[in-house]
C-alpha positions in Angstrom: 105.9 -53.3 -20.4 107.8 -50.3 -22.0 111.6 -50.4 -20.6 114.9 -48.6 -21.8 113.3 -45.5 -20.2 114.6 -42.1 -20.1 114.4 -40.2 -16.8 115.7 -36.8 -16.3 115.4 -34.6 -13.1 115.7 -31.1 -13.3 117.8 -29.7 -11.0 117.0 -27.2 -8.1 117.3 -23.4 -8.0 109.2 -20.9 -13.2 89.5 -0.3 -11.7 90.6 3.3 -11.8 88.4 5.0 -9.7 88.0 8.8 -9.9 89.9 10.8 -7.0 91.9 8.1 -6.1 94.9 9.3 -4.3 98.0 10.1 -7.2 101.0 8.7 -7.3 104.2 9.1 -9.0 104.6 7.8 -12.6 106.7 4.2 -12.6 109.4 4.3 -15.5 107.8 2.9 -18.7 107.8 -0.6 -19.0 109.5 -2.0 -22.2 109.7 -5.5 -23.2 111.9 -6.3 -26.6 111.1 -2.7 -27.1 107.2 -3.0 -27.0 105.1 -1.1 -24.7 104.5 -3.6 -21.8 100.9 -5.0 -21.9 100.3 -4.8 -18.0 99.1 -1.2 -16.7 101.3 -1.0 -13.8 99.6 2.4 -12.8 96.9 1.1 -12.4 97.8 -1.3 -10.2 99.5 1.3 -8.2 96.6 2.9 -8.0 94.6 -0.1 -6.7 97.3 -1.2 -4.4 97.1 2.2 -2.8 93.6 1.7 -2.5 94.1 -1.3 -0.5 96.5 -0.3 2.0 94.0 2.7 2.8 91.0 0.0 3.0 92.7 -2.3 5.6 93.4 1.0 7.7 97.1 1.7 6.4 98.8 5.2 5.2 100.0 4.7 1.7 101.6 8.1 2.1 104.5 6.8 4.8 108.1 6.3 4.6 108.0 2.1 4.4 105.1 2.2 2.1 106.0 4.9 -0.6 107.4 2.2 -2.5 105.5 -0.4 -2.5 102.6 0.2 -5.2 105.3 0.4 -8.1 106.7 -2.9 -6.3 103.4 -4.8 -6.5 103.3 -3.9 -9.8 106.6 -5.0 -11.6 105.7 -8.2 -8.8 102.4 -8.3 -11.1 104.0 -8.2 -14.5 106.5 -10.8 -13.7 104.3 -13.3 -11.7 101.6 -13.2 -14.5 104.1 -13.0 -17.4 102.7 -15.8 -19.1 98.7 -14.2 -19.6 100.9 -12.4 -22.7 102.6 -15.6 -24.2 101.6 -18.4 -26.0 103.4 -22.3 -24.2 102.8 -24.1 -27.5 105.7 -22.3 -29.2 108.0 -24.0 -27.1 106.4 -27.2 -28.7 106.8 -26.3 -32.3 110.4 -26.9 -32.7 110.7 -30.7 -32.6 113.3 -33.4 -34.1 112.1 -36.6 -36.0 113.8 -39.7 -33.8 112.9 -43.5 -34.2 112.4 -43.4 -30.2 109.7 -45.2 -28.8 110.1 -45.5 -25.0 109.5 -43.0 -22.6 110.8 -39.6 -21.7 110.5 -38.3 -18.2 111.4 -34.8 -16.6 111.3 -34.9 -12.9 110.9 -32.2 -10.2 110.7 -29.2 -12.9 110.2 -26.4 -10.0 107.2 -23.6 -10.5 105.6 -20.4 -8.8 102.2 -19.9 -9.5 99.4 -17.3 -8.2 96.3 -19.2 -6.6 93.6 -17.2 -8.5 91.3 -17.5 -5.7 93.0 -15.6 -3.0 96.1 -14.3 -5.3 98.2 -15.8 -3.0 101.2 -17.9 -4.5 101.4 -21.9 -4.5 104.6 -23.5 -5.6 105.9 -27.2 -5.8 107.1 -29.3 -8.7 106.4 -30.7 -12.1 106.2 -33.8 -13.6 105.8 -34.1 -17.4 106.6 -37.6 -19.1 105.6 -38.2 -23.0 105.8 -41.7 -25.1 107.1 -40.1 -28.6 105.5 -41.1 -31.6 108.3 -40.0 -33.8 108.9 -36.4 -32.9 110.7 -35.6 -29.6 111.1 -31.9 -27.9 114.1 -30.5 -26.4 113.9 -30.6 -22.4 114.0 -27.1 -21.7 111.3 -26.8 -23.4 109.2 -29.0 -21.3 110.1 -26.6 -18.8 109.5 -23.8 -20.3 106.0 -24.8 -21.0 105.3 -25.2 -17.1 106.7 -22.3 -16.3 104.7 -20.4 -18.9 101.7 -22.0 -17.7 102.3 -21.1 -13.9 102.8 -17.7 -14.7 98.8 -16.6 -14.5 96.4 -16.7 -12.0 95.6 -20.4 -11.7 94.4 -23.4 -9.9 96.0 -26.4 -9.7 94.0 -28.8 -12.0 93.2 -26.7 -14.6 97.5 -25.9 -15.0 97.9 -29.7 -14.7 95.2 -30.4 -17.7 96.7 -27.6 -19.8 99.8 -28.6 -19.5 99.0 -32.4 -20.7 96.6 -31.2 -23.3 99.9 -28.8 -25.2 102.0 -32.1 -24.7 99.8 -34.3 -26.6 98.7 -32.4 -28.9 101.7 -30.3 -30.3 104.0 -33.2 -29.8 100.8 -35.9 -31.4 102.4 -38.4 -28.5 101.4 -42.1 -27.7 100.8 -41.2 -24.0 101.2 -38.0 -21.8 102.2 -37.8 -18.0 101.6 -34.6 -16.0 101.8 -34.6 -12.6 102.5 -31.8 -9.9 103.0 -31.6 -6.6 102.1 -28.2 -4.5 101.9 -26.5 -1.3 99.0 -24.0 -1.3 99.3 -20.2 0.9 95.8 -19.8 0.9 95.6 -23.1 2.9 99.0 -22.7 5.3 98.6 -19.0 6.0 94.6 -18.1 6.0 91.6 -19.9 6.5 92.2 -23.4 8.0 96.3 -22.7 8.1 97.6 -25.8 8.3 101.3 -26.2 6.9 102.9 -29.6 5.6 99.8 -30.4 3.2 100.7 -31.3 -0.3 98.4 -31.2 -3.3 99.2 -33.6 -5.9 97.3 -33.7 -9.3 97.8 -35.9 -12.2 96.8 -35.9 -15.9 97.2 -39.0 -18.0 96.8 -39.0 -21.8 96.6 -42.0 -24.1 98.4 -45.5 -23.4 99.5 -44.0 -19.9 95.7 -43.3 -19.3 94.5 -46.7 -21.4 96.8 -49.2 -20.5 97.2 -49.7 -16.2 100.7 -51.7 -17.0 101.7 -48.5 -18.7 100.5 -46.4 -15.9 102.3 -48.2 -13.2 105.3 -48.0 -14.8 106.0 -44.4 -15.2 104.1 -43.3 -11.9 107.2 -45.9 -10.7 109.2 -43.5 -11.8 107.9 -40.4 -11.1 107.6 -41.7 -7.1 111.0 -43.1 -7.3 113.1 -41.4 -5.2 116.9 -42.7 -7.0 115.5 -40.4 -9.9 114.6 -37.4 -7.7 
């Protein structure tokens, strides 16, 4: 049984088509004085499209507005298609450490990449060191990072583990999250209150069911929430 664990909650507050209607330049986007890699006019453009499909006028008083917000919306909901999680896991610190390390209820927005309509909840992420530990923010980071592209669920909860394990080359990796879905609670079937939960288990935690018990004990445990 592995004891003398660390637990740690994080608190609560990470087409152009031809004679498509024009629209008024946004302000260039800059980020660390690059040219931004999102096209937000073309995503103006699109989103004009759309409000004409369903039957709206783009061209009226509420609406003017709106393409240029959908766009920075866009480049800051799918900031992480342009950066790279693992770097976050690159700047460890050698400690004789063996027992676990947990960081509750790490909150995320994410974009369901089958209706784009947003999904949000909390993270998990535990890690049994095997020499090398990671700042905490960094964890969080990582998720964040992660949650910021068009996703699903599982496949954010396997990447997530997989960066963990190996950047950090730990003993055992934890990820679980926990999420409520729009596409479920406002379309389709629309039933609020539903909670997805997905879970990732690498090495000892997925080898050894002692080892497994233990830290989803303290994940579920609500005196560390």
């Amino acid at each position: 049984m592995i004891k003398d664990t660390k637990t740690i909650s994080e608190p609560s507050h990470i087409g152009h088509q031809e004679g498509a209607a024009s629209v008024q330049p946004s302000q260039p986007n800059r980020s660390n004085g690059n040219q931004s890699p999102v096209d937000h006019q073309r995503i103006e453009r699109a989103v004009r499209e759309i409000l004409a499909a369903v039957g709206e006028d783009p061209d009226r008083e509420g609406l003017l507005e709106t393409p240029a917000r959908v766009a920075r919306m866009y480049a800051e909901v799918f900031s992480g298609l342009h950066k790279d999680p693992r770097i976050h896991l690159k700047r460890v610190f050698s400690e004789s450490y063996d027992e676990i390390v947990l960081l509750k209820d790490i909150e995320f927005q994410s974009m369901c990449e089958h209706h784009l309509l947003p999904f949000h909840g909390r993270a998990h992420v535990g890690y049994l060191p095997n020499g090398k530990v990671v700042g905490l923010s960094k964890m969080a980071r990582v998720v964040d990072e992660v949650a910021r592209r068009p996703q699903v669920q599982e496949r954010m909860t396997e990447t997530i583990a997989n960066m963990m394990e190996q950047e950090l080359g730990a003993r055992g990796v934890v990820v679980m999250v926990e999420a409520s879905h729009s596409c479920m609670t406002m379309r389709g079937i629309r039933k609020s209150g539903g909670m997805c939960i997905t879970s990732a288990m690498r090495g000892v935690f997925r080898e050894n069911l002692a080892s497994r018990a233990e830290i989803l004990g303290l994940i579920m445990n609500p005196k560390h929430g």
